[in-house]
C-alpha positions as CSV (number, residue, x, y, z in Angstrom):
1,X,44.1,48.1,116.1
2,X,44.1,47.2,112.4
3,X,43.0,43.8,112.2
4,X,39.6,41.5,113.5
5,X,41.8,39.3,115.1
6,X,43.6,41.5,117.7
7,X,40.1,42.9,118.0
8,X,38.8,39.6,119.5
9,X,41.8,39.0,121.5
10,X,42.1,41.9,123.3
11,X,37.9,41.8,123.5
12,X,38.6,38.2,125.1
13,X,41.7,39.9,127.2
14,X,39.1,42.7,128.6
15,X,36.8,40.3,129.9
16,X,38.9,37.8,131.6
17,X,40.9,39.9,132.9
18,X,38.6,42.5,134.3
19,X,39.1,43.4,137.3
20,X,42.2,41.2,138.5
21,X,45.5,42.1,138.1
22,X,47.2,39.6,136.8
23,X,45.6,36.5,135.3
24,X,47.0,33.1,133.3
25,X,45.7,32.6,130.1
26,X,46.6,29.5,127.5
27,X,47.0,30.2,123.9
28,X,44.3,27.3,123.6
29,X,42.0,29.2,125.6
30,X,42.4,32.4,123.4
31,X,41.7,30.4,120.4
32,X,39.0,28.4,121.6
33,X,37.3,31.9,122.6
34,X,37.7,33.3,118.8
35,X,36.8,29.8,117.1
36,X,33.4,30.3,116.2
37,X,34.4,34.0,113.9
38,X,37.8,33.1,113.1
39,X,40.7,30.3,113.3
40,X,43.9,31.3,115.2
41,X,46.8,29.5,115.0
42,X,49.3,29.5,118.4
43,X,51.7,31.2,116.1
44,X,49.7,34.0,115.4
45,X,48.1,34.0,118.9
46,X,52.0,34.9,120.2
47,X,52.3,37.5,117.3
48,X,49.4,39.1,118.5
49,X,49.9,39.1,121.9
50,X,53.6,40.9,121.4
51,X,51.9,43.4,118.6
52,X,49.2,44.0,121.8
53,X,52.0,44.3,124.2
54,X,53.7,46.8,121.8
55,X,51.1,48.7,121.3
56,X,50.9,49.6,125.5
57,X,47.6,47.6,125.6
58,X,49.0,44.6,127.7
59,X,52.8,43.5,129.6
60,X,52.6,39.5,129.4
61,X,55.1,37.0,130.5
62,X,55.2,33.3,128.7
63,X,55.3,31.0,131.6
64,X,56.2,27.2,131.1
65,X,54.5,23.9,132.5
66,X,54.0,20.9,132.1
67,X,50.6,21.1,130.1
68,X,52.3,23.6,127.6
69,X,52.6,27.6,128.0
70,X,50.5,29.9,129.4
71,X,50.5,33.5,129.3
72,X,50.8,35.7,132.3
73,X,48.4,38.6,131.3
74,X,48.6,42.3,132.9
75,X,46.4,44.7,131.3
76,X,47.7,48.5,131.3
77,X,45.6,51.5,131.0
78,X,44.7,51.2,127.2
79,X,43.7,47.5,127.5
80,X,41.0,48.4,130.6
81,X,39.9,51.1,128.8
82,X,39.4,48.8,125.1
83,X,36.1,48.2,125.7
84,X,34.7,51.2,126.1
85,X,37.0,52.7,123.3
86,X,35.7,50.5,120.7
87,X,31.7,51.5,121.8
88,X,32.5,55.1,121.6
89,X,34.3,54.6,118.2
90,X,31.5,52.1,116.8
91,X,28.9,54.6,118.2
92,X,30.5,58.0,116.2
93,X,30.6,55.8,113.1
94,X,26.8,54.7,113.6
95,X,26.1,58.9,114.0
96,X,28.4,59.6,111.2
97,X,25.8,57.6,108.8
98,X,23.1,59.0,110.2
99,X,24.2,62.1,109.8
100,X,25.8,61.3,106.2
101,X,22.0,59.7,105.2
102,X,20.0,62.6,106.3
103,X,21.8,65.4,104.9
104,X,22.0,62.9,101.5
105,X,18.0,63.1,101.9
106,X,17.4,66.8,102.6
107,X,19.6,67.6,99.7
108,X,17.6,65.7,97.6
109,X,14.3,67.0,98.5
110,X,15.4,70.4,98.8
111,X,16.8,69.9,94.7
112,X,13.5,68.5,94.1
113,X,12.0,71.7,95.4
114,X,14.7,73.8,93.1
115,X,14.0,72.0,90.1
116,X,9.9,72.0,90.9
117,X,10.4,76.1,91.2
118,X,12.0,76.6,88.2
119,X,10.7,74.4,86.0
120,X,7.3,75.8,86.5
């Protein structure tokens, strides 16, 4: 995923369509969800939704009514499995400093020690 946006779509997506199959959605709904860290227009809403459906998280079907479109939401392997993904991925980076800060501080201690050694 490359930007915030799709992030909190498909974060949305995940929850509200845990465990059912199949499940209607409104772009309003989507964008009401995402309103209070970002605006989304419908436009980009249905640009998401086909990059999300291209990129084998989701299959959705617009569906027509008479209180506007909805979409008809079936999340594939990738998409019930987003969640989960994006703890794992947030939890290597978290290790990644960690590990990037200690060694950063042993280095410098064990310099200190060098340059206390041979100074002296």
């Amino acid at each position: 995923m490359t930007s915030r946006k799709e992030k909190l779509v498909m974060s949305y997506l995940c929850k509200v369509c845990s465990g059912k199959k199949t499940h209607l959605i409104s772009p309003h709904e989507i964008a009401m969800s995402a309103s209070s860290k970002v605006v989304l227009t419908v436009a980009e809403i249905d640009e998401i939704m086909a990059y999300l459906s291209m990129e084998n998280y989701l299959d959705f079907v617009v569906s027509d009514s008479k209180n506007g479109y909805y979409y008809c939401v079936t999340l594939k392997n990738k998409g019930r499995t987003f969640l989960a993904d994006s703890k794992k991925q947030r939890k290597a980076f978290a290790m990644l400093v960690l590990r990037s800060v200690f060694l950063a501080t042993v280095s410098f201690v064990f310099g200190v020690i060098l340059k206390a050694i041979f100074k002296g």
